[in-house]
N, C-alpha and C positions, 0 to 999 in steps of 0.2 A: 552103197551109193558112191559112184566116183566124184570125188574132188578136184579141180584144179585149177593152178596159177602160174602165168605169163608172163614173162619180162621181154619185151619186144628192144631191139635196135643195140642189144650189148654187143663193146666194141672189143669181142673176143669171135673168131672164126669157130662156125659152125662145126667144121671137122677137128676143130682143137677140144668143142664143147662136147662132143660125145664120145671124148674117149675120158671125161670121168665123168659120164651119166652113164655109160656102159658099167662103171663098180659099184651104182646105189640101185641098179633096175633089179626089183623083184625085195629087194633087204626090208628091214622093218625101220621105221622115220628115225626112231633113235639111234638105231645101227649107223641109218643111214648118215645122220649128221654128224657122228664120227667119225666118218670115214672124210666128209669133205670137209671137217674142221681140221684134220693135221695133214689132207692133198695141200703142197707147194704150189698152187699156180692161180691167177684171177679167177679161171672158170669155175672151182669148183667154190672160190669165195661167193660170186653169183650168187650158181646153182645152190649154194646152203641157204638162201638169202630166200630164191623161189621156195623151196621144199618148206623153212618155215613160214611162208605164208598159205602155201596148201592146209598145211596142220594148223593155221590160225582161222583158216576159212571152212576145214571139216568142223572141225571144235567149234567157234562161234556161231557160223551158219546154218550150221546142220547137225547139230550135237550129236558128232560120235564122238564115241570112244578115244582117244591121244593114244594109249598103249594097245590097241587095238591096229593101230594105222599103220600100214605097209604103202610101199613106192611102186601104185602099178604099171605106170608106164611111167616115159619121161621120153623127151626126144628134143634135138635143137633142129630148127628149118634156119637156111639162111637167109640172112635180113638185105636190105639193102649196102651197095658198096660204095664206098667214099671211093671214088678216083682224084689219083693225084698225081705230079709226075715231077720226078726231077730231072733239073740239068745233065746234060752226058756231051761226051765231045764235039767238035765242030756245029754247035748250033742244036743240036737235037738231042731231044730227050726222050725220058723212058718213063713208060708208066709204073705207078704204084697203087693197088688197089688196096684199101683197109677196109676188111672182109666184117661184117658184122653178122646179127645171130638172132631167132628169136627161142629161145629158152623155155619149153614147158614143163614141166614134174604135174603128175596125177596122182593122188594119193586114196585108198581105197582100204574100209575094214577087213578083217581078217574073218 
């Protein structure tokens, strides 16, 4: 029975967020959160954040197994964009967009 959990509108870009959900797709939950417990960067602080609540939501809701539980998909869609723009020479300015993310992990028995 698949599992999963959503974190909608993090303010980390979508194409930054799948290149560490691309090192936990297919791993087992505990592998997996080691792997994004010593990644250096927000996204994989997130994504460690989604993935335990997958595994709180297989386990409570639907009693399976914890050591049983694999990572079977995961993927980020992108979220809405903050546009903003700063000042630049002679009167005119330059956009800046802050790219956000919506973050899913699926977690599924073995």
């Amino acid at each position: 029975m698949e599992v999963k959990a959503t974190v909608k509108t993090v303010r980390v870009p979508a194409r930054k967020a799948r290149l560490v959900l691309d090192l936990i797709r297919g791993k087992g939950v505990e592998e997996a959160a080691a792997i994004l417990k010593f990644k250096p960067n927000y996204a994989a602080e997130v994504t460690g954040k989604v993935l335990k609540s997958a595994v709180s939501n297989a386990v409570n809701n639907h009693q399976l197994d914890e050591a049983k539980l694999f990572v079977k998909a995961c993927y980020a869609n992108e979220g809405v964009t903050l546009k903003r723009y700063k000042a630049a020479a002679k009167g005119s300015a330059h956009p800046i967009n802050k790219r956000t993310s919506h973050i899913t992990v699926v977690v599924d028995e073995r």
